[in-house]
C-alpha positions as CSV (number, residue, x, y, z in Angstrom):
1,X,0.3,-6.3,33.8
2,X,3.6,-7.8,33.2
3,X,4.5,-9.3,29.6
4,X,3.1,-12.9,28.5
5,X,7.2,-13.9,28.2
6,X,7.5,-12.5,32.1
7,X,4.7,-14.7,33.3
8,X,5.8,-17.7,31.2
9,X,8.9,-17.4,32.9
10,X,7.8,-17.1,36.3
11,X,5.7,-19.8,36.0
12,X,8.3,-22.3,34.4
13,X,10.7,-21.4,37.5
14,X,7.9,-21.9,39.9
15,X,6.9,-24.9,38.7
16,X,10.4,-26.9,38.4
17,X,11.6,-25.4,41.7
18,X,8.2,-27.2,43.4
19,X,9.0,-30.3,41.4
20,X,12.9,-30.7,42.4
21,X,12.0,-29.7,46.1
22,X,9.1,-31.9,46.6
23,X,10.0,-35.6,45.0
24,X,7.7,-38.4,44.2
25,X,6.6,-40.8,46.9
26,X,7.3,-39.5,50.6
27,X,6.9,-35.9,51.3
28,X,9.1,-35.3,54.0
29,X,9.2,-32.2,55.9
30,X,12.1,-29.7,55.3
31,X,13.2,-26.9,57.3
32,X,11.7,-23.7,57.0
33,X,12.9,-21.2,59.1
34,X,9.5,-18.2,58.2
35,X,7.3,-21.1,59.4
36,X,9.2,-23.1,62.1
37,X,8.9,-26.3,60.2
38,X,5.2,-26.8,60.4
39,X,3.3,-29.2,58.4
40,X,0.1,-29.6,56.7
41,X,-1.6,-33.1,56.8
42,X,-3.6,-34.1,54.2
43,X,-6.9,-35.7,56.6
44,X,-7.6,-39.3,55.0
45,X,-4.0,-40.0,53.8
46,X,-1.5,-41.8,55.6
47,X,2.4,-41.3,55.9
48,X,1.7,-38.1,53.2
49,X,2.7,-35.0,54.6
50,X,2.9,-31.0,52.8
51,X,5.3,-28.7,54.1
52,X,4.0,-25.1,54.3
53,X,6.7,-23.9,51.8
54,X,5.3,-26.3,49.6
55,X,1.8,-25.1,50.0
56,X,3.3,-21.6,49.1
57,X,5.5,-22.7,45.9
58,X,2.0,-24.2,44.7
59,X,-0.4,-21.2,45.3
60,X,2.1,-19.0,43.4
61,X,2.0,-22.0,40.7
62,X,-2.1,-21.8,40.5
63,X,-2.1,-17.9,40.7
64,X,0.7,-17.4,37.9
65,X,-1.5,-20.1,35.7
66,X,-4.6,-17.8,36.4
67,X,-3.1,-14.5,35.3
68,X,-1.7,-16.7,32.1
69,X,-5.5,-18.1,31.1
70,X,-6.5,-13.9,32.2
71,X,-3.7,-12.8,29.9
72,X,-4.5,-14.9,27.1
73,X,-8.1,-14.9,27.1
74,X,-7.8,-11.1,26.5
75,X,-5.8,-11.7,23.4
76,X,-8.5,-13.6,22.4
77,X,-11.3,-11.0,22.6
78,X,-12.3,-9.0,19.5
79,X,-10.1,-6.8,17.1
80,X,-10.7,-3.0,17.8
81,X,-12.7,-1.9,15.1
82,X,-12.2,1.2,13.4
83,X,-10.8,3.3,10.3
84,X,-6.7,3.4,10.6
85,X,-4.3,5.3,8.6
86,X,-1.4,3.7,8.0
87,X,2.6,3.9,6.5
88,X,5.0,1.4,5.3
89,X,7.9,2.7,3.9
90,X,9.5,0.1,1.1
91,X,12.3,0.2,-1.4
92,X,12.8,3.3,0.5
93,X,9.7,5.4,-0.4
94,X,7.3,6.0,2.4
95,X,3.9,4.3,1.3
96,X,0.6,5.2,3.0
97,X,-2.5,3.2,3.2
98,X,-6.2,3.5,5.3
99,X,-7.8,0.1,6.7
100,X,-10.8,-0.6,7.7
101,X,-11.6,-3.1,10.5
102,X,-15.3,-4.0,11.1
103,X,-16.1,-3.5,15.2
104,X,-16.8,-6.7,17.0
105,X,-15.1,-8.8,14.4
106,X,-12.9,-11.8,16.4
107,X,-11.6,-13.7,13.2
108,X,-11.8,-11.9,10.2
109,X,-13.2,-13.7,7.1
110,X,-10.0,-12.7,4.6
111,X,-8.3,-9.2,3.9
112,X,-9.3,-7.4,0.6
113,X,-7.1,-4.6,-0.9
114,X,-9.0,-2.1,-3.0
115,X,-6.7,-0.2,-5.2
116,X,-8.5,3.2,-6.7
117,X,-7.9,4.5,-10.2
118,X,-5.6,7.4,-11.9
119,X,-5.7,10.6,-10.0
120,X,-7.7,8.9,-7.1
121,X,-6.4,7.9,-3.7
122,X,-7.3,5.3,-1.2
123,X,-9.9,7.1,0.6
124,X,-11.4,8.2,-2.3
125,X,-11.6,4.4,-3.5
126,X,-12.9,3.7,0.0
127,X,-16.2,6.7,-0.5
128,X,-16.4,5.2,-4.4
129,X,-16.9,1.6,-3.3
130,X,-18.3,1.9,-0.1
131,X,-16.4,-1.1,0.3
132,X,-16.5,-0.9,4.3
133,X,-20.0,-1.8,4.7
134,X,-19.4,-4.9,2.2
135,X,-16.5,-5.9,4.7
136,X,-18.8,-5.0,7.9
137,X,-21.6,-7.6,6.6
138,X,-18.8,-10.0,5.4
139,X,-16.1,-9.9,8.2
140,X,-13.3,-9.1,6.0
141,X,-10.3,-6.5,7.1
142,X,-10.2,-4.3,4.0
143,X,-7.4,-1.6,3.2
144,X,-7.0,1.0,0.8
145,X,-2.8,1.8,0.0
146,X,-2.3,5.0,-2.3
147,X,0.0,4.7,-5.6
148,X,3.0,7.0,-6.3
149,X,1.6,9.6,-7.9
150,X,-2.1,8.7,-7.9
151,X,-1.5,5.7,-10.1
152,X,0.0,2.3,-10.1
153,X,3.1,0.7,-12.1
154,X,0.4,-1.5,-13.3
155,X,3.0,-3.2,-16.5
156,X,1.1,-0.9,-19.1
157,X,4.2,1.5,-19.2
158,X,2.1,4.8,-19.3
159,X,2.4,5.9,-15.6
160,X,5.1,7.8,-13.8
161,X,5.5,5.1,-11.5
162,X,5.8,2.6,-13.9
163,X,8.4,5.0,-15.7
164,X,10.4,5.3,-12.7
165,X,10.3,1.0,-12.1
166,X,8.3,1.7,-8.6
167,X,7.7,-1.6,-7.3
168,X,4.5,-1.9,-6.4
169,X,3.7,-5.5,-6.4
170,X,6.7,-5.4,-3.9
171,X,4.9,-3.1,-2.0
172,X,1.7,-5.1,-1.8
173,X,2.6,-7.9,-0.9
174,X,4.7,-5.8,1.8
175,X,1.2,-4.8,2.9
176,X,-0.9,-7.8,2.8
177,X,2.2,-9.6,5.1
178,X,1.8,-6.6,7.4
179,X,-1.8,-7.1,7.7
180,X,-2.3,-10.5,7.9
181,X,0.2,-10.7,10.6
182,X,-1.5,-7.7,12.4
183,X,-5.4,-8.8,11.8
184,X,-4.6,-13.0,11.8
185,X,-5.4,-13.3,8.1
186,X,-5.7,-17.1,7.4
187,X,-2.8,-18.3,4.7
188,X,-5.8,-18.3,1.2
189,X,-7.9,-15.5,2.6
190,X,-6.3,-12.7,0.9
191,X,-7.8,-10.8,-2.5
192,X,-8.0,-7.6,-4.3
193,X,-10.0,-5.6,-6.2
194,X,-9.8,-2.0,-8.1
195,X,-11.3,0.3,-10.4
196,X,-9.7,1.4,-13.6
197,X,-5.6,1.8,-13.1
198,X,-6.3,-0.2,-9.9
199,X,-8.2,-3.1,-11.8
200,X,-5.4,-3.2,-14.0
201,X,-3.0,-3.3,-11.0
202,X,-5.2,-6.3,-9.6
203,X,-4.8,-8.1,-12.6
204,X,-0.7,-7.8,-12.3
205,X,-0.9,-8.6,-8.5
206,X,-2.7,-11.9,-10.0
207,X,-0.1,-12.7,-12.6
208,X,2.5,-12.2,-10.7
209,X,1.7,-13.4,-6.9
210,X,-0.7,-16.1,-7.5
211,X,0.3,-17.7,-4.4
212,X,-0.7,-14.6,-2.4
213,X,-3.7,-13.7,-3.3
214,X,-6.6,-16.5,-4.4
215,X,-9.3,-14.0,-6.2
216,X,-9.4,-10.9,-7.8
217,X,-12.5,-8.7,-9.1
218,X,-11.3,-5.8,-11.3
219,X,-13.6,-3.2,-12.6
220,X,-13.2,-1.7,-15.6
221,X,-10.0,-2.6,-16.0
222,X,-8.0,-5.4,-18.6
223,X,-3.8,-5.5,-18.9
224,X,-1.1,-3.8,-20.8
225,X,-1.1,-5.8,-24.1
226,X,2.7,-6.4,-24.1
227,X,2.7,-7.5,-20.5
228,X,2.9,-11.3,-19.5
229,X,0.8,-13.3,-17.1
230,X,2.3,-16.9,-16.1
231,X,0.7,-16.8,-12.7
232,X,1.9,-19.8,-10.5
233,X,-1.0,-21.4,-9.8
234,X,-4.6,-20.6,-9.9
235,X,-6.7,-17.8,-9.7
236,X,-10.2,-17.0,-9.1
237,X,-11.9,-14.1,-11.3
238,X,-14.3,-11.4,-11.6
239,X,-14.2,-9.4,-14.0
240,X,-17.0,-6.5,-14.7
241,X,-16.5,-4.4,-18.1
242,X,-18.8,-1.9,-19.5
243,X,-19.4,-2.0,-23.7
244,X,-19.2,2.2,-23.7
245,X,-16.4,2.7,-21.5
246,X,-14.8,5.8,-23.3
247,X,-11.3,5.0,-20.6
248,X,-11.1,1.5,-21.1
249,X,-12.0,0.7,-24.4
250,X,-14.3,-2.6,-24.4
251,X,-12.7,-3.8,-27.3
252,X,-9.3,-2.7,-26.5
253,X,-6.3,-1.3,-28.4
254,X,-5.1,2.3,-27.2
255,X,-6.0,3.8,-24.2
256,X,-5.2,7.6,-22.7
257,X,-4.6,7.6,-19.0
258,X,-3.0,9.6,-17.1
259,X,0.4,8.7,-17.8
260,X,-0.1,8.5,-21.4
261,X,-1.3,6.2,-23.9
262,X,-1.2,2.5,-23.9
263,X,-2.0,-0.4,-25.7
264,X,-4.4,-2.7,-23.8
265,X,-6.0,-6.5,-23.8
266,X,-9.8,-6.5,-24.9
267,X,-12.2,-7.3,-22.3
268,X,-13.5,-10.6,-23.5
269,X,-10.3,-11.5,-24.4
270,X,-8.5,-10.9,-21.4
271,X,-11.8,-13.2,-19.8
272,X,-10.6,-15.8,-22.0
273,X,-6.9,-15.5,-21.1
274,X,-7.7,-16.3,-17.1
275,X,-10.1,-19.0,-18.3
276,X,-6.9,-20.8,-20.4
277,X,-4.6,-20.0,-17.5
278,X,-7.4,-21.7,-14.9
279,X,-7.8,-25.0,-17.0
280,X,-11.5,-23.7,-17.0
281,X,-14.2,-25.3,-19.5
282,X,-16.5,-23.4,-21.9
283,X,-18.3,-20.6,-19.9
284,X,-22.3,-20.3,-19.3
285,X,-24.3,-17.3,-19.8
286,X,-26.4,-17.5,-16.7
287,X,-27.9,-13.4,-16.7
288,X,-29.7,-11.8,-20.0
289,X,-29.1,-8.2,-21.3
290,X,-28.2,-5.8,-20.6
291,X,-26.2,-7.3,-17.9
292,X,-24.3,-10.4,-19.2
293,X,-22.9,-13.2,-16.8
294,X,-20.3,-15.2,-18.4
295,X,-19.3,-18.0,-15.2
296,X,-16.8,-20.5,-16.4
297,X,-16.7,-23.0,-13.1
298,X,-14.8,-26.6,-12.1
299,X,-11.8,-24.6,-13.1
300,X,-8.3,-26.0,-11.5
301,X,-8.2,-26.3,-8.2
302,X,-11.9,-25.2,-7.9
303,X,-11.1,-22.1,-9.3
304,X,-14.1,-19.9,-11.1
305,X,-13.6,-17.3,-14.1
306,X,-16.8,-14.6,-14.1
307,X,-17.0,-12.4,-16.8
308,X,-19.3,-9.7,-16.6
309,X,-20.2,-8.0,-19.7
310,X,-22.4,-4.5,-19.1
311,X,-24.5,-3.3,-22.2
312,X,-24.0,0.1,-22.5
313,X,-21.8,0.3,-19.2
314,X,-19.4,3.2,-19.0
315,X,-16.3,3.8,-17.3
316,X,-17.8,3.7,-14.0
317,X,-18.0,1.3,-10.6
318,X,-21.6,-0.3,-10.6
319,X,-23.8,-0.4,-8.1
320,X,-23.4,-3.8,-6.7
321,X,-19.9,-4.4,-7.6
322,X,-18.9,-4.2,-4.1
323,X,-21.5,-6.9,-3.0
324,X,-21.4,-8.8,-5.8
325,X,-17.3,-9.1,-5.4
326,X,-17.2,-9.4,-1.4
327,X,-19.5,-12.4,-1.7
328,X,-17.2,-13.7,-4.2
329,X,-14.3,-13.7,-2.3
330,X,-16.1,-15.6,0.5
331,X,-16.7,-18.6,-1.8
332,X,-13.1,-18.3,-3.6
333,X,-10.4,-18.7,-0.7
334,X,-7.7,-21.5,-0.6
């Protein structure tokens, strides 16, 4: 099959060729020296008269146009499903990632990037969610990228990467462009999520690509204490903490992860922080114990701030945090 640009082009030079050689009005016939200068006659019209060249420079016209509509109606069959390992290689370090593509999907419903915790990867992130079967009910591309070192430079200042000023907000956004382009992600349909170092790496995405990504729903995860969030605009949230995380402590203060320690944002307060950032108004508990609801909505821009407080909760990813997030990402694009 030749390329889309080939046919294009044969049918542009087709098409102007038949228009300068047959003008408007009187068709006159016009030497042909294959066909011996013999006409077609239109029956029921006078004076109007089709040389057989012209026949020809048509046909070619109508067939070219038929293996265009062919060509593009193929394009616009479904995405080949499937699990896909990836590489991107940015700021010079060769980055891998996994993505999952749900079979039969023709427009995907948005792109969610799951970031896994300290001394996880992305596949493990993927078997720990069990994120795929959110995004095969949902329609959403998801992909899992792997941090330098097992962890993120999430602004706490603890991990290697961080240490070494790794880029990796760089590097996702690197990604999500990749993938939208690849997948037809719409402009608003992109969010992330994570678990521990990767919920804290969500939140930095969030503070510092707001007009990337519209939502985020970390787990078990706040900010560095010292680090700054002036996102640009604003920015659905999720949140889900557990009281007796002994990682991420509820109340935070210092925390021991795998690069070292670091100082941390409480959980509630970090809640508050996106509901001051988001113009939102005074939340509403709308679940009793042991699982507390905290939804703060008519936010700005008809954004939504969802604190989810866990009695008890431990340093964990619950059960239906994967539902519970997918379906909020459908109700929380731009």
């Amino acid at each position: 099959m030749p390329s889309l640009a080939t046919l294009f082009d044969k049918f542009m030079v087709t098409l102007v060729s038949a228009a300068v050689q047959l003008p408007q009005g009187h068709w006159r016939a016009e030497r042909d020296n294959w066909f011996h200068n013999r006409l077609f006659v239109v029956p029921g019209f006078h004076d109007f008269e089709l040389p057989v060249t012209a026949i020809v420079r048509m046909t070619a016209v109508v067939a070219v146009f038929l293996c265009f509509g062919a060509y593009g109606g193929a394009r616009a069959s479904a995405i080949p499903g499937g699990d896909i390992a990836g590489q991107l290689t940015f700021a010079g370090l060769p980055r891998t990632y996994q993505v999952h593509v749900p079979a039969g999907l023709d427009r995907p419903a948005g792109l969610v990037i799951n970031l896994h915790g300290a001394g996880e990867t992305g596949g493990g992130q993927a078997a720990l969610s069990n994120y795929n079967a959110v995004a095969d009910q949902l329609g959403f591309v998801v992909a899992y990228p792997d941090g330098i070192d097992f962890s993120w430079a999430d602004g706490r200042g603890a991990s290697i990467p961080d240490r070494q000023g790794v880029d990796d907000v760089g590097f996702l956004v690197a990604l999500i462009d990749r993938l939208s382009h690849d997948y037809g992600i719409a402009p608003g349909r992109v969010f992330a999520t994570g678990m521990s170092a990767g919920a804290f790496m969500a939140m930095r995405l969030a503070c510092e690509r707001a007009d990337v990504v519209s939502a985020i729903a970390p787990v078990a995860g706040t900010l560095g204490a010292a680090f700054p969030c002036s996102p640009s605009r604003p920015v659905s949230v999720l949140q889900v903490n557990g009281t007796g995380d002994p990682v991420v402590p509820f109340d935070g203060g210092t925390m021991l992860g795998r690069g070292g320690y670091s100082d941390i944002v409480p959980a509630p307060a970090m809640a508050q922080r996106w509901r001051e950032l988001n113009g939102c108004p005074e939340p509403v508990e709308d679940v009793p114990a042991p699982v507390h609801r905290f939804a703060a909505a008519g936010c700005a821009d008809g954004t939504e701030v969802v604190f989810v407080q866990i009695d008890g909760g431990g340093h964990t990813w619950p059960p239906d945090a994967s539902q519970a997030s997918g379906h909020f990402f459908v109700t929380h694009g731009r």
